[in-house]
N, C-alpha and C positions, 0 to 999 in steps of 0.2 A: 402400500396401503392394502387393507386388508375390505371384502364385501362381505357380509354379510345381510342376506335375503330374510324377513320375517314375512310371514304369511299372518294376515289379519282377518277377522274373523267376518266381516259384513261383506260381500258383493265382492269376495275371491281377489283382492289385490291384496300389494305386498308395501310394507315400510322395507327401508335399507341402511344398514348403518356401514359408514364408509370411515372406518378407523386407521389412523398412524398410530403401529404398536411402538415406534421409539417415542412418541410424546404422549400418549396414550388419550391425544383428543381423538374427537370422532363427530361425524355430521350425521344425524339424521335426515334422510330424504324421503317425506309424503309420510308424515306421522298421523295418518288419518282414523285412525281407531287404537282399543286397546295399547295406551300409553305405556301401561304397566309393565305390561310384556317387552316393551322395544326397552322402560327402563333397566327391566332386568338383564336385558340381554347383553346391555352398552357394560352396567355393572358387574355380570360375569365375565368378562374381558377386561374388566378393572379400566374401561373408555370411561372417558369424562363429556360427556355430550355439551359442546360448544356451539355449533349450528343447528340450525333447522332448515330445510330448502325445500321447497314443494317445485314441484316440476311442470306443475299446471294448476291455476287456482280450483277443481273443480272442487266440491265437497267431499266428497270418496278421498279425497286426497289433504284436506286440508283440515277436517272436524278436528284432530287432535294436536293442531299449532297451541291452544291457549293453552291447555294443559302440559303438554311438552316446555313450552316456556316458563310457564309457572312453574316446573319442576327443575326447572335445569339453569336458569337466566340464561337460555343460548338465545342469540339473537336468527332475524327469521330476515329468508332472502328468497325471492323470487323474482322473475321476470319483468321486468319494466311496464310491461304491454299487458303483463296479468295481474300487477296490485291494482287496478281500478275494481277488478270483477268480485276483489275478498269483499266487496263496499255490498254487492247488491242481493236484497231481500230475497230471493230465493235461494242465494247461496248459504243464506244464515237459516233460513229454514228448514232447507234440506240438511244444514250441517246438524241441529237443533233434533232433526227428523231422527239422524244417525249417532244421538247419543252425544255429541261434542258440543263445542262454543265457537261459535262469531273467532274469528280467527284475528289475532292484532295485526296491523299495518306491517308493511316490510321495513326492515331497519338498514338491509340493500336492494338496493334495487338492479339488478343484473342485464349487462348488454352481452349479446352474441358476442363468444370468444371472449369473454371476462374469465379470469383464476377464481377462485373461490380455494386459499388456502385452507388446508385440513392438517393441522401439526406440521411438519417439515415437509407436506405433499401437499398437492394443487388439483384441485378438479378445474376441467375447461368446459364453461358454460357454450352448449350448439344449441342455437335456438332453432325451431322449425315452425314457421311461420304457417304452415298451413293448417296445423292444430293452436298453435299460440302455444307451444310447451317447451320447456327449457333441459335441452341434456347435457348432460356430462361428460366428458372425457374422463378416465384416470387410468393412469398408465399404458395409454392406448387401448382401453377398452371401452368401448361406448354403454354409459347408463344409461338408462332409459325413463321414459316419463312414465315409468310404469306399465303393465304387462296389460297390451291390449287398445293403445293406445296404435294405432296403425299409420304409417309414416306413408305417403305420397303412391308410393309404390305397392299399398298393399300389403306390406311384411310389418313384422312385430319388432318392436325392440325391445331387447332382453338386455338384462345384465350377464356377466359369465357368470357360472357355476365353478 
């Protein structure tokens, strides 16, 4: 599987597209701005965007689910313990604030240590309970809920370069 890092343009985080170039899907994860640019990106790779996955319901991360789906019919996954939070009035405010729309319902709903297939490769949902936010394995690298989000201990979780 292949990572690709986009840098978004509002309050310095990143979308990721995590593509299988033999089947040529791909997941978008935390499509929270500038849609446009993550579609082009999926499209110069000839990626077919079938998922969407937010790593944590915040808004910075989720503004750009409706349009992401509207563009692509990929279905949207997060967190079990995070699809209550897309429901509430400041998150649609703030999402509203940052350009985006009210984000749809999840179409899975994700437990700790669940696959989330991507073409003939598997991301493994780690959730970490002390943020509420959901990461990923793939092929033994840990994705992260996004850059800044700080894990128990203080350190960042990064995706690799």
């Amino acid at each position: 599987m292949e990572i690709i890092q986009i840098p978004l343009s509002k309050m310095a985080i990143f979308a990721y597209l995590v593509g299988d170039p033999e089947s040529g899907n791909c997941a978008v994860i935390d499509p929270a701005f500038n849609t446009e640019r993550i579609l082009a990106c999926a499209r110069e790779k000839g990626w077919t965007i079938t998922q969407v996955i937010n790593t944590h319901c915040h808004p910075d991360h989720t503004a750009g689910n409706a349009a992401m789906i509207k563009a692509t019919g990929a279905s949207l996954s997060l967190h079990r313990l995070d699809a209550p939070k897309l429901r509430v009035f400041s998150a649609l405010m703030f999402s509203m604030i940052l350009g985006g729309r009210r984000s749809p319902d999840a179409d899975h709903l994700l437990e700790d240590k669940d696959p989330i297939p991507v073409g003939s490769g598997k991301l493994d949902v780690i959730h970490k309970q002390r943020f509420l936010c959901s990461l990923a394995r793939c092929s033994g690298n840990a994705l992260g809920s996004g850059i800044g989000l700080p894990d128990p201990t203080n350190k960042y979780f990064e995706f690799p370069t």
